[in-house]
N, C-alpha and C positions, 0 to 999 in steps of 0.2 A: 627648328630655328625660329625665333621673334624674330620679324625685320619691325624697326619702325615706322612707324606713321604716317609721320613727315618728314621730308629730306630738304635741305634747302639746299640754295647756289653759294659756291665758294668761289669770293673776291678780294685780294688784298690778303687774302692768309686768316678768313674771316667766314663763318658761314652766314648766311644773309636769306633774306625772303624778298622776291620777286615783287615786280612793280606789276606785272599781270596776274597778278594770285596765286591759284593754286593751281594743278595738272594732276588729275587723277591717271595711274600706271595699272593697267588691267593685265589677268591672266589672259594670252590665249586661247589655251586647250579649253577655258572655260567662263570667260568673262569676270570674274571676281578681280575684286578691288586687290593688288597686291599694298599701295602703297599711294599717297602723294608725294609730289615737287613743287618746288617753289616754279614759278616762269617767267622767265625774265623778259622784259620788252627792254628797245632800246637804250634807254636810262641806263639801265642796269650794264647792255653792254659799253657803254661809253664810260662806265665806272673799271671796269674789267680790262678797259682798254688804257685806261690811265693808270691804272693799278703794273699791269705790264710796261709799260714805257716807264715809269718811275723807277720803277727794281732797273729795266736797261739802261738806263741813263745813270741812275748809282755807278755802274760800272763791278758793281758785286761778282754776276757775271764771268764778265771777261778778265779782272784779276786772279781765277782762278787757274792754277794750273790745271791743263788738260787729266793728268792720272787725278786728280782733287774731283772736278766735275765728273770725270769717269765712276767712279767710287760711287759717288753721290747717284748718277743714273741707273748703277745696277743693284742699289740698295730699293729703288723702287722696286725694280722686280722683286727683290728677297721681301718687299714685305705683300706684295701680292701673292705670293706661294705663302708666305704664313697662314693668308687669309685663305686658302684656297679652295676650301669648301666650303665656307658660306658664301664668296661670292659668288661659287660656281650655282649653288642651290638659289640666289635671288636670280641668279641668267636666267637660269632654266624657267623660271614663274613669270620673269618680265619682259622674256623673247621667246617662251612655248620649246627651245630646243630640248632634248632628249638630257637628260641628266650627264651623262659621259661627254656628251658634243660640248655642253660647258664647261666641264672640267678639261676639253681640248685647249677650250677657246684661254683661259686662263692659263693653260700652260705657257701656250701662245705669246701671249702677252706678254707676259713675264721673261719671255725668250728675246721680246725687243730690246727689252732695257738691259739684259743682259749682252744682247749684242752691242748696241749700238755705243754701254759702258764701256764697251773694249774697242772701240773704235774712236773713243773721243783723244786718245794721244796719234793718231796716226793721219791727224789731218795736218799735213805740212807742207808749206810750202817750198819754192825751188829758188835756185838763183839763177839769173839770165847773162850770158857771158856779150859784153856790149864794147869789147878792147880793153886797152891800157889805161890805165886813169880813171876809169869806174866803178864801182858797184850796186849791183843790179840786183832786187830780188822783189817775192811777191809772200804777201801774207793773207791769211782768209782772217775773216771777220764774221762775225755773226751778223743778219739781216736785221735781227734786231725784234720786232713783236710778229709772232707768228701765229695767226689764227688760222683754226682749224676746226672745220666742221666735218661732222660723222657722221657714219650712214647709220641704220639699225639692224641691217643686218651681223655683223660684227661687234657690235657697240663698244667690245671689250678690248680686244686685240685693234682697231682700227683708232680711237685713242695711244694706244701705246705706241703705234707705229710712228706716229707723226711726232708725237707727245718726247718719245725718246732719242729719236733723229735730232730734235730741234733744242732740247736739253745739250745734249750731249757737245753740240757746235757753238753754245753759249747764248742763245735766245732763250726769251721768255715766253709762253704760251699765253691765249685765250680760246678755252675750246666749247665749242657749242654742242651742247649733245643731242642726241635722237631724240623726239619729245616721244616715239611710242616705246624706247625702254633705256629710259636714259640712268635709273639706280645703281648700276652698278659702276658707271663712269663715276660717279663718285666718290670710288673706291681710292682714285689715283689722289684726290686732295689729298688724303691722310699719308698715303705714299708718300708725295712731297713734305710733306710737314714730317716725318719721321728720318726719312734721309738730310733733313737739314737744309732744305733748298728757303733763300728767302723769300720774305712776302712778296708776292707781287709776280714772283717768278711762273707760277702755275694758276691760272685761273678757270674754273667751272663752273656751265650754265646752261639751264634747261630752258628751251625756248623754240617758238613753231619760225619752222623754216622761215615763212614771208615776216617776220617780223625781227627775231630776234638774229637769225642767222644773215635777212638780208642788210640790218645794221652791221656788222660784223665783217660780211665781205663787202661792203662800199665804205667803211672806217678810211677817214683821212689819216690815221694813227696809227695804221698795220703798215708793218714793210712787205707782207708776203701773206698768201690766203693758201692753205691746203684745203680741198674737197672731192670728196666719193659719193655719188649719186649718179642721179640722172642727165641726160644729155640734155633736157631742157634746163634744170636748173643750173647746172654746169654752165651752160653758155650766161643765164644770167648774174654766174658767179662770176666770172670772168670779164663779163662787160663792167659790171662795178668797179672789178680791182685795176681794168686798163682807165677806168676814169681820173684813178689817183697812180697810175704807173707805177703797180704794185704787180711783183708776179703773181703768177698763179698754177697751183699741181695738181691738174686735174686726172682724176680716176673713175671713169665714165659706165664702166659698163662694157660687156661685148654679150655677140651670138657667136660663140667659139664652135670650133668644129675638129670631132675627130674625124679622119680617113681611116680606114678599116681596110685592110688588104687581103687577098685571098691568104696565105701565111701566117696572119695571125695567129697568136696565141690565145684564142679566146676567152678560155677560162681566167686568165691573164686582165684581155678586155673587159668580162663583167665587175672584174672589183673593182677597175676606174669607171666603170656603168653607177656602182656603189656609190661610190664616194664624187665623182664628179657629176652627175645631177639628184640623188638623193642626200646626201649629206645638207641638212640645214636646212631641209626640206625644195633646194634647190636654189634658195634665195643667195648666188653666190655670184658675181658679177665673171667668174669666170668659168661658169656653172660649165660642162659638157653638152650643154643641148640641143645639140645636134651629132646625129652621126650620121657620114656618110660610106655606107658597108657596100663594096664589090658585088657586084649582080652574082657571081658564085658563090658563096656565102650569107647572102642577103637574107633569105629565109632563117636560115637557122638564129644569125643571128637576135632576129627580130623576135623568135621563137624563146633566145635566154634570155630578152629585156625582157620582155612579157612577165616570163616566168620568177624573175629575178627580183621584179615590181611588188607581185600578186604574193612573194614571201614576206614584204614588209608590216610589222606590226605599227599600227599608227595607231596615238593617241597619247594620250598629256608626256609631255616631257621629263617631268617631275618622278613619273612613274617607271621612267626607261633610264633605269644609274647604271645598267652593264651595257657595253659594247655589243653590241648584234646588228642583226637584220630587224632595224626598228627606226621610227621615223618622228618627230612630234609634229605640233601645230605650227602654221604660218603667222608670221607677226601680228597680221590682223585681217578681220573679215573684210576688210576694202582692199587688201593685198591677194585674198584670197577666191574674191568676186571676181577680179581683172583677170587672175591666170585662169579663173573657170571661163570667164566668157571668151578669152581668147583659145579655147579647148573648143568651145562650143564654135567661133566662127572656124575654124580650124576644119570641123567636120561639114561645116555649109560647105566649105571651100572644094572638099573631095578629101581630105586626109582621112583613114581611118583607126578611131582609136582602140587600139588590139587589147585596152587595160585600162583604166582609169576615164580619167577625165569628167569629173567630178567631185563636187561636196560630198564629204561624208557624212551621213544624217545620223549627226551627232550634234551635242552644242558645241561649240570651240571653230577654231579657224584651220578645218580641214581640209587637205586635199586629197582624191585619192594620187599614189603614184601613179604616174601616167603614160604608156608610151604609145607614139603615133606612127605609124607604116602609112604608104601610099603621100607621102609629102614630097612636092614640088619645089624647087628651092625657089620660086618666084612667090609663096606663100605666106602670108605674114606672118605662120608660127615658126616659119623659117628666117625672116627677117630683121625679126624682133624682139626684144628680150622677152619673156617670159615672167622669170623671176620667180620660177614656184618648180615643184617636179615634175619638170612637163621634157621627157625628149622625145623629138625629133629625129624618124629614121631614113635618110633619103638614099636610094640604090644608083648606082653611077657604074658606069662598063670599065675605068681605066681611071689611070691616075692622073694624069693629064686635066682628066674633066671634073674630079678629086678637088684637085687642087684650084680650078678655075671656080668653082661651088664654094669652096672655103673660103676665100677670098671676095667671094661676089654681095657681100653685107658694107654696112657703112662704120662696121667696127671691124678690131683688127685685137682685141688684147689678147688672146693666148689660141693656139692652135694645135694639132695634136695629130700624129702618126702612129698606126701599130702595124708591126711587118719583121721580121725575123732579117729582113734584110735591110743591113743599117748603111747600106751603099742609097740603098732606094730612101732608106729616111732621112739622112743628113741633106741627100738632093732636095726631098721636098723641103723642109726644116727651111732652106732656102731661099722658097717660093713663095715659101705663105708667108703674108701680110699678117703679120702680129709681133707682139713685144714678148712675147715668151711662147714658144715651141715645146711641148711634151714627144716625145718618142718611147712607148711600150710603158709608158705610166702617166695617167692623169695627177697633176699635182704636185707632180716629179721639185723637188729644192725645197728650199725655204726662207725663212729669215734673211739666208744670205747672200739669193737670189735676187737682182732687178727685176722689178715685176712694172707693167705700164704698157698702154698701147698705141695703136698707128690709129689713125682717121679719128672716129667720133667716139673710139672709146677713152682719148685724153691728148696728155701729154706733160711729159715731167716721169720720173720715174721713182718708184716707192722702194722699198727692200733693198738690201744689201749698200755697198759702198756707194753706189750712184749716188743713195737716195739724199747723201749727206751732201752735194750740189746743191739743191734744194735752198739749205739752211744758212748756207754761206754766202759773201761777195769776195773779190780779189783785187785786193788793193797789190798799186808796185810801187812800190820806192827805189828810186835813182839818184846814186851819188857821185857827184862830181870829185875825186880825190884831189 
């Protein structure tokens, strides 16, 4: 596959070059140049931002009937499945994942806009019964400019989610993307332009968080700010947009935790061991990283993470296009540094690391898979995100103290039970503080699931029918007969 050279930002239905240069896009697995971007500063988003309000105020939009815009959102997706291999093959180069995990992560994508095309006729309003001699109803409306910034660990799928939500309800976007792998968001411009959306309607732009992104959520000219990151910048995402009484949906991050019961189905528990902190090299904000396994089964369990870790094949992404027990690079060596030295104070602290916990001496942004026994949950590798393949095994007598551990962090987004008895799971499901509960599978739903958390890992809710609240206001109209 040729990728090109240079990429630039698309504004107005237009590709364009950045007021800040250029942004070199490196491989992980091996630091090679994959590609430049344009990068946009301020300027740039203040163009992006009047580009969007112009198309909203046209009115283009919301003239359309709902099955009309629906059509049009899941023609995005049908032309991202066309494209499906190459963009899956740029992922792979300009995020390190494993060749298949890309080809996941676009299916993914492509599963938004398909959803949420099917959901653009079903947002209806009701009537309000107010006596004789009136009538009473309410209608949604679109918010009107929706910017949206992305994280990099998704880059593909976390675009689409918001990107199709906000389509779909009759807004128009301005979306900022990851500056460490932002090529393949630019796959959605041409998506829009071939489904027929007008100018103005979809805009994209490469740009570093403090500049380009904080123009973007302090915009006098946005009705609504979506973002996925961190809980520092989260809060100053948020402080901008209450400046101009713009909402805001935040998706923060957690220390999720599964309970592990004597019951268990283990063999069951290692493939969410799998997929819930090895997938993506763990970089998943509602990664598994932490387990807390019953002092009766403690050992052993700790014995298949080990063992389950030490099978994984790591190295370039590019190179790993079948499904297996294989891993690629972290986004980048500053992403890759942070979860080693938090491995490293982890073992000052008294954890011990039974597998991993370190670079691979290799070039690229490796980690090994990692897992740690002897963890306190007063611990910081217990407290804190991580961000990389790093779990966490902590032993607890009962469930009671299960569930007062899972809960005892300053995040709350998803939590998780394994136990053959769903009397005992549905109780816990109950207790724990999170916005989504797994029982006997990590990662359990999808698409059309609410996904969002309690405490510091947000608020607002992404996925399924919630997430289309977001996108709307509710007007009522009252008629005096």
């Amino acid at each position: 596959m040729k990728i090109k050279p240079f990429w630039q930002n698309f504004i107005n239905g237009q590709y364009v070059d950045g007021g800040a240069g250029r942004l070199p896009v490196t491989n992980p697995a091996d630091g090679s140049l994959v590609a430049e971007i344009a990068l946009a500063d301020a300027a740039d988003v203040d163009r992006a931002v009047a580009a969007a309000r112009t198309c909203q105020n046209s009115g283009d939009l919301a003239a359309m009937r709902p099955v009309e815009l629906g059509r049009m959102v899941r023609a995005c997706g049908d032309y991202i499945m066309a494209h499906k291999d190459e963009i899956a093959t740029l992922l792979s180069l300009e995020a390190g994942k494993p060749l298949w995990e890309a080809h996941i992560e676009v299916a993914g994508a492509a599963r938004y806009f398909e959803y949420y095309g099917n959901q653009a006729e079903t947002v209806e309003g009701r009537s309000i019964p107010l006596g004789a001699g009136y009538l009473d109803f309410t209608v949604y409306e679109p918010l009107g400019v929706s910017a949206q910034i992305i994280p990099w660990n998704f880059p593909l799928e976390m675009v689409a989610r918001s990107m199709s939500a906000a389509l779909a309800t009759g807004n128009s976007c301005v979306i900022k993307t990851p500056e460490l792998d932002p090529l393949t968001s630019m796959y959605f411009a041409e998506a829009a332009k071939a489904a027929g959306f007008p100018d103005g309607a979809v805009n994209i732009l490469c740009g570093y968080g403090h500049e380009a992104g904080a123009a973007l959520a302090g915009h006098h000219d946005i009705n609504q700010v979506v973002f996925t990151g961190s809980v520092q910048t989260g809060i100053a995402v948020a402080t901008a947009a209450a400046a101009n009484v713009v909402p805001a949906v935040l998706e923060l991050g957690g220390k999720s935790a599964a309970i592990v019961m004597p019951d268990a189905d283990l063999d069951n528990l290692m493939e969410s061991v799998r997929w819930g902190i090895f997938f993506n090299a763990g970089q998943v904000c509602s990664a598994m990283s932490r387990v807390l396994v019953h002092e009766d089964i403690h050992d052993e369990v700790v014995e298949r993470a080990a063992s389950l870790a030490k099978s994984l094949d790591v190295g370039p992404g590019i190179e790993r296009a079948e499904y297996g027990a294989n891993m690629g690079a972290m986004v980048s060596d500053g992403q890759r540094d942070r979860a080693e030295g938090m491995c490293q104070d982890a073992v000052a602290a008294g954890a011990r690391a039974v597998t991993g916990g370190h670079k691979l001496n290799r070039e690229g942004s490796f980690l090994e898979p990692t897992v740690f026994d002897h963890v306190t949950p007063d611990m910081t590798i217990a407290q804190e995100e991580v961000f990389g393949p790093v779990l966490s095994v902590i032993k607890i007598k009962d469930e009671a103290e299960a569930i007062a551990v899972s809960n005892g962090t300053d995040y709350g987004l998803v939590g998780g039970i394994f136990t053959a008895d769903l009397d005992r799971a549905t109780q816990a499901a109950r207790q724990i503080k999170a916005g989504q509960v797994f029982i006997n599978e990590w990662y359990a739903g999808g698409v059309e699931t609410p996904f969002g958390g309690y405490g510091k890992s947000g608020y607002g809710r992404e996925k399924g029918r919630e997430a289309l609240w977001n996108y709307i206001q509710t007007k009522n109209i009252a008629i005096k007969m």
